[in-house]
C-alpha positions as CSV (number, residue, x, y, z in Angstrom):
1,X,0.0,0.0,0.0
2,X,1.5,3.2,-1.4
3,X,0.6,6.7,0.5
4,X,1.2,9.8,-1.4
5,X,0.5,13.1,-0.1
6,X,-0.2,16.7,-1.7
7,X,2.0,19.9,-1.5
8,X,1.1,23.0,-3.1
9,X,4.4,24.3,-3.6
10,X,4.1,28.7,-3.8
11,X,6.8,29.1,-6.6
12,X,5.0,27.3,-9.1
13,X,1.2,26.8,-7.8
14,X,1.4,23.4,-9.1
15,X,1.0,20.1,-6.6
16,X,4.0,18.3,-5.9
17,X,3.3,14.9,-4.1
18,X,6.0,13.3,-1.3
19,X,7.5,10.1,-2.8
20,X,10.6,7.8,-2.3
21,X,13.4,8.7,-4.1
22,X,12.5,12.2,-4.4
23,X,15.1,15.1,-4.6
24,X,14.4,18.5,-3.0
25,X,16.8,21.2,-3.5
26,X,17.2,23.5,-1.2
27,X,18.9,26.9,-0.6
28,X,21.6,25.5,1.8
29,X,21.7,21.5,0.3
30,X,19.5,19.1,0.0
31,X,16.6,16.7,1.2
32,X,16.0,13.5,0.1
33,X,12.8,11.3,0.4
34,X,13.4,7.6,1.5
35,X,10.3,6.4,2.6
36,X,6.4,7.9,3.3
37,X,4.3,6.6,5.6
38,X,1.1,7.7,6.5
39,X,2.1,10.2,9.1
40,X,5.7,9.7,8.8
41,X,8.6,10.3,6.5
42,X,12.0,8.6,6.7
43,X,14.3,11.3,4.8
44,X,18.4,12.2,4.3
45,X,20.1,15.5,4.2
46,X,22.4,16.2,1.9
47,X,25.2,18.9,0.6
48,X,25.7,17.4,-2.8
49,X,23.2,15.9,-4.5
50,X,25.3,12.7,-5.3
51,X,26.4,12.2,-1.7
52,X,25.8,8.5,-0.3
53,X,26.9,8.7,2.8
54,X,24.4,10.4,5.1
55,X,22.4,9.9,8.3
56,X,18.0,8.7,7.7
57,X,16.1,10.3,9.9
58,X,12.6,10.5,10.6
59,X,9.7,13.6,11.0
60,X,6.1,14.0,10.6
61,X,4.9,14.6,6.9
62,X,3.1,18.0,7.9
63,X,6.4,19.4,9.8
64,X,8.3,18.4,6.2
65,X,5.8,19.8,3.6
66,X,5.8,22.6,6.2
67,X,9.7,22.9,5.9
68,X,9.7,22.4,2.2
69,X,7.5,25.4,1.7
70,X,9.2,27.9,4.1
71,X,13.0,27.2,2.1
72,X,11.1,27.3,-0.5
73,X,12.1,23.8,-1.7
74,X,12.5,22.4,-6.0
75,X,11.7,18.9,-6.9
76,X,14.9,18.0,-8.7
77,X,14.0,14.4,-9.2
78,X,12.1,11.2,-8.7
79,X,13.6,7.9,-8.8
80,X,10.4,5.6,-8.1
């Protein structure tokens, strides 16, 4: 069973969904999706996008879509 949840992201107006493998670039690096749940999301930050090495952690998906809009996060990619 696959969850997907809507963003409206402000830039663009259009509605971005949270999904594994997802890329978000961000102003300082970057955030990448792992895993969705239904309430939470297992993610990775990054400072390149091609770094492998890096520590999964775990937040609510509302606390994420909320951090993705206030730094004004891009979808890069989706490797699903």
């Amino acid at each position: 069973m696959s969850v997907i949840i809507v963003m409206q992201t402000v830039q663009s107006g259009q509605n971005e969904t949270l999904q594994p493998g997802q890329m978000w670039q961000l102003e300082q690096g970057y955030v990448e999706v792992v895993e969705v749940s239904k309430r939470l999301v297992h993610y990775k930050t990054l400072r390149q996008p091609d770094q492998r090495a890096a520590v999964t952690r775990m937040i609510g998906v509302e606390a994420l879509l909320k951090y993705l809009t206030h730094c004004e996060g891009r979808l890069m990619r989706l490797n699903a």
